[in-house]
C-alpha positions as CSV (number, residue, x, y, z in Angstrom):
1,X,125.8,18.2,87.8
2,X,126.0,20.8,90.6
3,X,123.9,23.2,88.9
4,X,121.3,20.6,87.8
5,X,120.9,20.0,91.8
6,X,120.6,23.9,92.6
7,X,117.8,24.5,89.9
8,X,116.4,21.9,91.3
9,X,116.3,22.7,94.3
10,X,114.9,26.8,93.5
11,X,112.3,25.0,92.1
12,X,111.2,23.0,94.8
13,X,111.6,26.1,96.9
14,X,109.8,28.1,94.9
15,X,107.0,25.8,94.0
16,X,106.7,25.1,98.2
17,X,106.3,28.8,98.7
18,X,103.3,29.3,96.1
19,X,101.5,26.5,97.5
20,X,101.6,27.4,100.9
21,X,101.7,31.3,100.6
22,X,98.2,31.0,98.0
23,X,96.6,28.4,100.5
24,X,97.1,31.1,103.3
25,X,95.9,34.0,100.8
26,X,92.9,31.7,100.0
27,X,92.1,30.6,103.7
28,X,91.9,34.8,104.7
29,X,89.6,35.0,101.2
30,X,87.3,32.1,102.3
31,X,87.0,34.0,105.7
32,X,86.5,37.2,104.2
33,X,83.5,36.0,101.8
34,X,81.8,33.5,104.4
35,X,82.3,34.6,108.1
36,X,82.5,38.7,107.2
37,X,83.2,39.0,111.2
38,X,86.5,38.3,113.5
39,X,88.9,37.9,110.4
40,X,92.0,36.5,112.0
41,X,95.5,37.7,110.7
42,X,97.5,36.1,108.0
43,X,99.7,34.9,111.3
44,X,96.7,33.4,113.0
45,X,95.6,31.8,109.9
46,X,99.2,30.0,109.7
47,X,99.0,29.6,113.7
48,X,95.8,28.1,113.4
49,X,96.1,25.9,110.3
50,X,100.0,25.0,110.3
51,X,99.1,21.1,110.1
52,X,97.0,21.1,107.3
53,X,100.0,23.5,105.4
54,X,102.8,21.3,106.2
55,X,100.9,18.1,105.3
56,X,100.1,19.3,101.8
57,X,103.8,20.9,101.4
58,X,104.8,17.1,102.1
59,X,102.2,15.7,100.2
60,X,103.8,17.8,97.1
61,X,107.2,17.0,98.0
62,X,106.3,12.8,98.0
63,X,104.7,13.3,95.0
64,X,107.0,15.4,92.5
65,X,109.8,12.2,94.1
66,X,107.8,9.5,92.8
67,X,106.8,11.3,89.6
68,X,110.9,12.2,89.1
69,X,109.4,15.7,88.5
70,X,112.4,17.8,88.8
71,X,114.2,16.1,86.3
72,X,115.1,19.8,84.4
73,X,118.0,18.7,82.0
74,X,117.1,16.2,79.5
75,X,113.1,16.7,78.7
76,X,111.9,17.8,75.8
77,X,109.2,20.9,76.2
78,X,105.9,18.7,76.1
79,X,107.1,16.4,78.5
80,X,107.3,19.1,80.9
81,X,104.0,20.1,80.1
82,X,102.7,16.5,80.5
83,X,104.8,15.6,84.1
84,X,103.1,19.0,85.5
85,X,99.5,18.1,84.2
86,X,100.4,14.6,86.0
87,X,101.5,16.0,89.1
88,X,99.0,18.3,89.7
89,X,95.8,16.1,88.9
90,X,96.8,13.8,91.7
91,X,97.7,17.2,93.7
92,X,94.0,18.4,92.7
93,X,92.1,15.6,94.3
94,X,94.1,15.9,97.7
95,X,93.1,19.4,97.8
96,X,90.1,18.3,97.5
97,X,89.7,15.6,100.0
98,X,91.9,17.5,102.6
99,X,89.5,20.2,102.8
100,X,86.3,17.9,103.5
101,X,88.3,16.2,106.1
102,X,87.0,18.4,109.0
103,X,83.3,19.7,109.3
104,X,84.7,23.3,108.6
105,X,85.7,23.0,105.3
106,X,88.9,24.4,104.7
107,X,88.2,26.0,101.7
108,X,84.6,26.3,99.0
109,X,84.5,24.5,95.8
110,X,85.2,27.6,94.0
111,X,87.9,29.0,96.0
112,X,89.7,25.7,95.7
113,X,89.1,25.9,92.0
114,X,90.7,29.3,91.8
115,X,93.6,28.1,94.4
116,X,94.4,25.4,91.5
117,X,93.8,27.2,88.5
118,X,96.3,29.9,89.9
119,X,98.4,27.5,91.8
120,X,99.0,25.5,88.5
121,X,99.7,28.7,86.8
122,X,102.8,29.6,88.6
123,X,104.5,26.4,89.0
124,X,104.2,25.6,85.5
125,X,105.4,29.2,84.9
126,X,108.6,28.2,86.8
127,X,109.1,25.0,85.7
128,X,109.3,26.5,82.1
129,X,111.3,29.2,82.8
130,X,114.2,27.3,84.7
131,X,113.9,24.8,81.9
132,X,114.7,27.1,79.3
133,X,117.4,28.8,81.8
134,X,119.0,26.2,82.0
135,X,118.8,24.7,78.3
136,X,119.9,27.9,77.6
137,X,123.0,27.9,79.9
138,X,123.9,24.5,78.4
139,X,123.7,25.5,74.9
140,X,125.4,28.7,75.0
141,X,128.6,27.0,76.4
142,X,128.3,29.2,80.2
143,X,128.1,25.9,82.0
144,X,129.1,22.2,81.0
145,X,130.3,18.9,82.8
146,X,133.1,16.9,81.6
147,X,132.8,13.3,80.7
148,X,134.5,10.5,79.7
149,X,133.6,7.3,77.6
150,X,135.4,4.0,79.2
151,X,135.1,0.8,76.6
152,X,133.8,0.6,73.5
153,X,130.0,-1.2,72.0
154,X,127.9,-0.7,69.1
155,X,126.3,2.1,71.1
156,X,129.0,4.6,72.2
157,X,128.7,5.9,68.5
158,X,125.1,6.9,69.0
159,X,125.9,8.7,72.6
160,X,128.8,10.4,71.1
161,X,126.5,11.7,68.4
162,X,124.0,12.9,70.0
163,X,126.2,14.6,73.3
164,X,127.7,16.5,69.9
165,X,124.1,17.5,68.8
166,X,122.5,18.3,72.1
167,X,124.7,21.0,73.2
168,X,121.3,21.8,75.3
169,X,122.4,18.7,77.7
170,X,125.6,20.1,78.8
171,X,127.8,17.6,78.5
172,X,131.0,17.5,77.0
173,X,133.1,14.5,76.1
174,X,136.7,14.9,77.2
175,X,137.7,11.5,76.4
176,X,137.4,7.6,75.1
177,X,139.2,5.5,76.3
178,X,139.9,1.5,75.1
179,X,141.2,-1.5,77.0
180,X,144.4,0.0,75.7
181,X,144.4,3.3,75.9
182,X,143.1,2.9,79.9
183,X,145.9,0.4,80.8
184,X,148.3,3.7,79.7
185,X,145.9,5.8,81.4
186,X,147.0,7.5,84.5
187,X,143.3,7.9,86.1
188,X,143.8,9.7,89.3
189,X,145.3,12.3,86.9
190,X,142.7,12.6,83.8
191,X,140.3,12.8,87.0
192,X,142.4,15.7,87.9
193,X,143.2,17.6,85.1
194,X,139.8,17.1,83.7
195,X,137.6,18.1,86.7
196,X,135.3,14.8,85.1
197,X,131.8,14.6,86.6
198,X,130.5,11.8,84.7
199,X,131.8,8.6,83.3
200,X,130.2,6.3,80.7
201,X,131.0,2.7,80.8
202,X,130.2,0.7,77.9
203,X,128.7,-3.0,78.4
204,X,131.0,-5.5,77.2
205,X,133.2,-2.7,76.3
206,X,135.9,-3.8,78.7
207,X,138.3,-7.0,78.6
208,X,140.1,-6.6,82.0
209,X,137.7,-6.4,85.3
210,X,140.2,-5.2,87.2
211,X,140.6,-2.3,85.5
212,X,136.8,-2.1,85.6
213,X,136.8,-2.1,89.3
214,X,139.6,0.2,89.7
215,X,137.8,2.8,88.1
216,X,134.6,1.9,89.9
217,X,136.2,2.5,93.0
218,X,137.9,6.2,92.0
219,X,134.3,7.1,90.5
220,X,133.1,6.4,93.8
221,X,136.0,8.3,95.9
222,X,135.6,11.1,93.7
223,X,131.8,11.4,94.2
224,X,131.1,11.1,89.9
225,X,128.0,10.0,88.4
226,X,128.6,6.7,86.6
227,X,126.2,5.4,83.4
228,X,126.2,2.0,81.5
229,X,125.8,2.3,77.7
230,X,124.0,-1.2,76.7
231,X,125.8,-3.1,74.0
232,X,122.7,-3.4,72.3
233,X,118.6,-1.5,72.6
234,X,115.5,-3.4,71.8
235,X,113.6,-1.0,69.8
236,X,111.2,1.8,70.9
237,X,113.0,1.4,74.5
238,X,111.4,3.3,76.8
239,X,113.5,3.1,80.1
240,X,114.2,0.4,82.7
241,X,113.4,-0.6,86.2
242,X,115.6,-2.3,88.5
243,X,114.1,-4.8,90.4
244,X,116.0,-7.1,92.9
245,X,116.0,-11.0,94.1
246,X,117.5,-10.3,97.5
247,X,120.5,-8.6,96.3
248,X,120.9,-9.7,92.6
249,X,119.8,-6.5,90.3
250,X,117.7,-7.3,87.8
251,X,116.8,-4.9,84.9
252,X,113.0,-4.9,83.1
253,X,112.6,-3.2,80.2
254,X,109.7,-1.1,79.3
255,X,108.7,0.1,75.9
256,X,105.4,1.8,76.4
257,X,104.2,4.6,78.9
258,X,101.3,2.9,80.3
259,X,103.5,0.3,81.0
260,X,104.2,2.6,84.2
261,X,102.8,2.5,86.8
262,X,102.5,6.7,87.2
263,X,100.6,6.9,83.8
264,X,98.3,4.1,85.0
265,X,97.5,5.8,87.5
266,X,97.0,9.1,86.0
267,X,94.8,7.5,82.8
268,X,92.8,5.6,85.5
269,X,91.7,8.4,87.7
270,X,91.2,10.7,84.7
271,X,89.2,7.8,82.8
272,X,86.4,7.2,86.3
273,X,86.3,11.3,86.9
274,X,85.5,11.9,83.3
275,X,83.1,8.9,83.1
276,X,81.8,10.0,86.2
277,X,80.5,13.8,85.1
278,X,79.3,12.4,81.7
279,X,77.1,10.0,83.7
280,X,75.9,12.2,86.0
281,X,75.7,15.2,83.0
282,X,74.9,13.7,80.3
283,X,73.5,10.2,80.5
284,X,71.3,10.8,83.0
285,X,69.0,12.8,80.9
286,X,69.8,11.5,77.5
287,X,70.0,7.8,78.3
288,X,66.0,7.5,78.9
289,X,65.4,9.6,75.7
290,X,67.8,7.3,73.4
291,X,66.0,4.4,75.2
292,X,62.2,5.8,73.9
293,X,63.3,6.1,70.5
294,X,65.4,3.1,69.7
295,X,61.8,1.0,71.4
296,X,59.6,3.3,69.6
297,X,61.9,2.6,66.2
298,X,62.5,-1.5,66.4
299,X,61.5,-4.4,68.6
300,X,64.5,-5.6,71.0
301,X,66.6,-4.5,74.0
302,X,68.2,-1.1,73.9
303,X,71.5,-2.0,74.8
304,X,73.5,-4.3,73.0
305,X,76.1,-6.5,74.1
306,X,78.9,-7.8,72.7
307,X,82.3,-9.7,73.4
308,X,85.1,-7.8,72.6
309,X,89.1,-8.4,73.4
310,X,90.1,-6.1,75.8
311,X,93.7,-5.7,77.3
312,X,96.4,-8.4,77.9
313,X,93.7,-10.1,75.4
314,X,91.1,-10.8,78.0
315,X,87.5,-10.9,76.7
316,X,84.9,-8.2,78.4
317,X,81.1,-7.5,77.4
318,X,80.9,-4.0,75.5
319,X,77.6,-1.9,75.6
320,X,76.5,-0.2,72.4
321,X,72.6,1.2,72.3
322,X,71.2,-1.1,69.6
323,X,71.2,0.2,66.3
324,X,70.2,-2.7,64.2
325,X,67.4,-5.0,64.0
326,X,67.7,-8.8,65.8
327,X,68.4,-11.1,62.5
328,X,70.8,-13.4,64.6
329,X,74.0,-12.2,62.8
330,X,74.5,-9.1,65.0
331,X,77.1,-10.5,67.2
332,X,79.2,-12.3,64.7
333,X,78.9,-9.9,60.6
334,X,80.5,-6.7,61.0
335,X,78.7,-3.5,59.8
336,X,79.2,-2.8,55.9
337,X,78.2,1.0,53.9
338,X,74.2,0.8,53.6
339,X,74.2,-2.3,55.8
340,X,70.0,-3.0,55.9
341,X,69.9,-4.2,59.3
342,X,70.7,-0.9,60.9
343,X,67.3,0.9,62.2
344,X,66.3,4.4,61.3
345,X,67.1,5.9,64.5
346,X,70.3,3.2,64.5
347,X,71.6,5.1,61.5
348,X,71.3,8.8,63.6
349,X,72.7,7.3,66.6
350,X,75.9,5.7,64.6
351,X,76.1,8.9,62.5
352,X,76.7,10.9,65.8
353,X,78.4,8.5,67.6
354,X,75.5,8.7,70.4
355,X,75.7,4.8,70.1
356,X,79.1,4.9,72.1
357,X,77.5,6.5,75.2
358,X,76.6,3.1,77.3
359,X,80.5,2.3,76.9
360,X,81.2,4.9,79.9
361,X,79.8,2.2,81.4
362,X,82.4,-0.2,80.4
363,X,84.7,2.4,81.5
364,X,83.7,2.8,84.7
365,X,83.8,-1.3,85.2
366,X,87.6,-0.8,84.1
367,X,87.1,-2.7,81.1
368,X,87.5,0.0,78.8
369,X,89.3,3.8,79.0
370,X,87.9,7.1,77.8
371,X,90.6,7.1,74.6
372,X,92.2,3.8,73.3
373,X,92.4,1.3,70.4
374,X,88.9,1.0,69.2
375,X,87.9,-3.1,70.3
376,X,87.4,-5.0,67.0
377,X,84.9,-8.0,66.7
378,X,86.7,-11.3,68.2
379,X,86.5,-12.5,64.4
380,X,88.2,-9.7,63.2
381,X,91.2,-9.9,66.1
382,X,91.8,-13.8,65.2
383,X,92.1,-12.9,61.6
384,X,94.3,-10.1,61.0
385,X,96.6,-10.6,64.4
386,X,97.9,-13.7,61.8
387,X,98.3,-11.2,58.6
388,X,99.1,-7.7,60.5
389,X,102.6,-7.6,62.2
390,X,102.2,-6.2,65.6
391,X,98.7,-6.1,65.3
392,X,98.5,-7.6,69.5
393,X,100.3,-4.3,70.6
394,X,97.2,-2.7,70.8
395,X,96.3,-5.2,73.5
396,X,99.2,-3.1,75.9
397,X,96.8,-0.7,76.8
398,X,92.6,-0.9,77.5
399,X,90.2,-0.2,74.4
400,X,88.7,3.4,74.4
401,X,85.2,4.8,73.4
402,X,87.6,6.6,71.4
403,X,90.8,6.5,69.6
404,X,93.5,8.0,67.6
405,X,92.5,6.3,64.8
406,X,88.9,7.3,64.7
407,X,90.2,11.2,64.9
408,X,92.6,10.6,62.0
409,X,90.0,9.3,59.5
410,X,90.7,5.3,59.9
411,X,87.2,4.6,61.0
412,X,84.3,2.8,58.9
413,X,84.1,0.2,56.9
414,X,87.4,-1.9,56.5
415,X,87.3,-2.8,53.0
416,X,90.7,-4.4,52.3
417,X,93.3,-4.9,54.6
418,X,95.3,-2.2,53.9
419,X,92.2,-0.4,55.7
420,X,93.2,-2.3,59.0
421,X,96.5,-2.0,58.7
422,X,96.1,1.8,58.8
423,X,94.4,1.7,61.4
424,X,96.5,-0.6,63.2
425,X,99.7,1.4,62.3
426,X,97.6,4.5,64.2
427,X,97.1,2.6,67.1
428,X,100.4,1.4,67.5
429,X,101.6,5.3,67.5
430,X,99.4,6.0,70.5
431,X,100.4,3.0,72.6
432,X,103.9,4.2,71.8
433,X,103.9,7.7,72.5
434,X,100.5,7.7,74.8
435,X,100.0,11.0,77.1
436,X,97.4,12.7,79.1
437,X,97.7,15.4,76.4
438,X,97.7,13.5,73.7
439,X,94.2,12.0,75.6
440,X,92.9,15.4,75.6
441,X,93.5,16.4,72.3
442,X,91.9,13.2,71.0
443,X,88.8,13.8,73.0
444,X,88.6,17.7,71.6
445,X,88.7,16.3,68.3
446,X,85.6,13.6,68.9
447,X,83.7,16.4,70.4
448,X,84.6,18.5,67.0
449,X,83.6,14.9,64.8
450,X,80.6,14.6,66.7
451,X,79.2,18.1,65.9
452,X,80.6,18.5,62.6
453,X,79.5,14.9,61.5
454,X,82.1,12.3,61.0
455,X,81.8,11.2,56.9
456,X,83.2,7.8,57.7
457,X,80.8,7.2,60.3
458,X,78.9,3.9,59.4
């Protein structure tokens, strides 16, 4: 565990030292480009700006601690990936705001952008590399920990399995011990001879409790890291909080990412900045054009609304342009192949997804995110949440303009309902294994649909 804590600790070191030692770099550029006269010294520049320094050093160091950033030993690759993208949006906008705070700004737009780019660079750099240090220390035997397993469940199997597989982790199992075995057991000794670090207890895995509290107590004394093993996991677990009733501990599960409050967060601010530019971008200039033609093209309004199911099952309005003629069934018969109601300039807009645009709208209301289950008709929920197991799960998280399913080919016309239950299954993937990567690719891919021409597009 010691050598967990010290790479930690480098890389906290390290990552301080880039920020700070690029944001002084950057401060003597941005006086170099703009002033061109009285260029203070690197030690003025720190003299003279030490308060902003130190309060973005701590900003970093609160953040990576809510974030459990450092966590080196037991991520796979693309998480670390995914925890620095994380991190460093929310790091990105306080750069931002700090340096507007005074009337002399602290840095330009494009020096900050350069600070960031460069900034992100290095500390994924070093992330990476004592990541794979360490995996690699791990795996080739040069540094383990020595554990034990105390009690027995249906899940000390699975632990002991995988500890065999994951030499990467570090940890090896010195011993198991029963109710019997630990009566016969002198601790103090194993503890001893053993140098153990960690102990696993098992839930329900132990008959006598003072032998329970015995070794509590030693754990304790001897500074070890102690783990429950659950008698039993509900399925697709995907860690637990502890919350507490004045002192009685009690444990929530959560399955899903955005089920945390960190990824909320993250998918939130990323959903209203990219709404945001596409509004101000894009929109702005293409919204009165789309308008002309679909009034040119068909009598009625240009944007239609409808009531869609939204998350936690609460019903929102969602903005489409129009793209079919009023015949009074609009709202409640969903779109066939060659469906006659859909307008001339309808079938463009649909074929291109342009049709979607007014839903950065919804996005920016917070009804809907950027990339999410597609929202089905109200109808269409009602029926197949009775015939499609699971089919509410997609409920977990907000509908999106777009969606995994759309990328993969599940869009169109659902003709039987193994069409929906495709989709569904898609759906279900994302809500289960959602990240701001994941996001991102989805997006690249609608952008590559869109230009391309998506052949299930109805």
């Amino acid at each position: 565990m010691l050598l967990r804590k010290r790479f930690n600790q480098i890389e906290l070191l390290m990552n301080l030292i880039i920020i700070s030692l690029l944001l002084v770099i950057f401060i003597k550029l941005h006086y170099q480009i703009n002033i061109k006269y009285s260029i203070p010294t690197y030690f003025e520049i720190i003299n003279s700006h030490y308060k902003a320094i130190l309060l973005i050093m701590s900003f970093w160091i609160l953040l990576i601690g809510n974030f459990n950033y450092l966590s080196l030993s037991n991520l796979k690759f693309y998480k670390q990936l995914g925890d620095t993208g994380k991190v460093f949006i929310l790091f990105s906008l306080f750069i931002f705001t700090i340096s507007g705070v005074k009337s002399e700004e602290l840095l330009s737009i494009n020096l900050i952008l350069c600070y960031l780019s460069i900034t992100f660079l290095l500390i994924l750099f070093v992330k990476l590399f004592l990541f794979f240090l360490l995996k690699n220390f791990f795996k080739n035997g040069k540094y383990t920990v020595n554990a034990i397993i105390v009690g027995n469940n249906d899940n000390v199997d699975k632990l002991i399995a995988t500890l065999k597989n994951r030499k990467d982790l570090g940890i090896n199992i010195v011993k198991i011990l029963d109710d019997k075995l630990l009566e016969k057991t002198d601790i103090k000794q194993l503890f001893k001879n053993n140098d153990i670090q960690i102990i696993y207890i098992a839930q329900n895995g132990l008959n006598y409790d003072y032998l329970y509290k015995e070794l509590y107590e030693l754990a304790l004394l001897n500074h070890m890291e102690i783990n429950y093993i659950p008698y039993a996991f509900e399925e697709k677990v995907l860690s637990f909080s502890v919350n507490y009733i004045d002192t009685l501990p009690i444990y929530t599960i959560k399955k899903y990412p955005l089920e945390q409050t960190n990824n909320q967060i993250v998918k939130s601010l990323f959903d209203i900045i990219f709404s945001s530019l596409v509004c101000v971008f894009i929109l702005s200039w293409l919204f009165p054009i789309i308008a002309l033609l679909i009034k040119l093209d068909s009598k009625g309004s240009v944007i239609f609304k409808q009531k869609r199911r939204g998350i936690n099952g609460k019903d929102f309005d969602c903005y489409k342009f129009r793209t079919m003629r009023n015949d009074g069934t609009n709202s409640i018969k969903a779109t066939v192949v060659n469906d006659n109601r859909i307008t001339k300039i309808g079938n463009f807009l649909r074929k291109t997804s342009l049709d979607e645009l007014p839903q950065f709208i919804n996005v920016l209301k917070g009804d809907m995110s950027i990339v999410g289950p597609r929202p089905h008709m109200i109808s269409q929920d009602i029926y197949y949440s009775e015939i499609i197991r699971k089919y509410n799960l997609r409920n977990y998280v907000k509908p999106g303009i777009t969606g995994l399913s759309q990328v993969k080919g599940y869009r169109g016309a659902i003709d039987c309902d193994k069409d929906m239950e495709d989709r569904i299954r898609t759906d279900i993937f994302y809500v289960r294994n959602w990240s701001l990567l994941l996001d991102i690719q989805i997006i690249y891919q609608t952008v590559v649909l869109v230009f391309k021409g998506d052949e299930n597009a109805i």
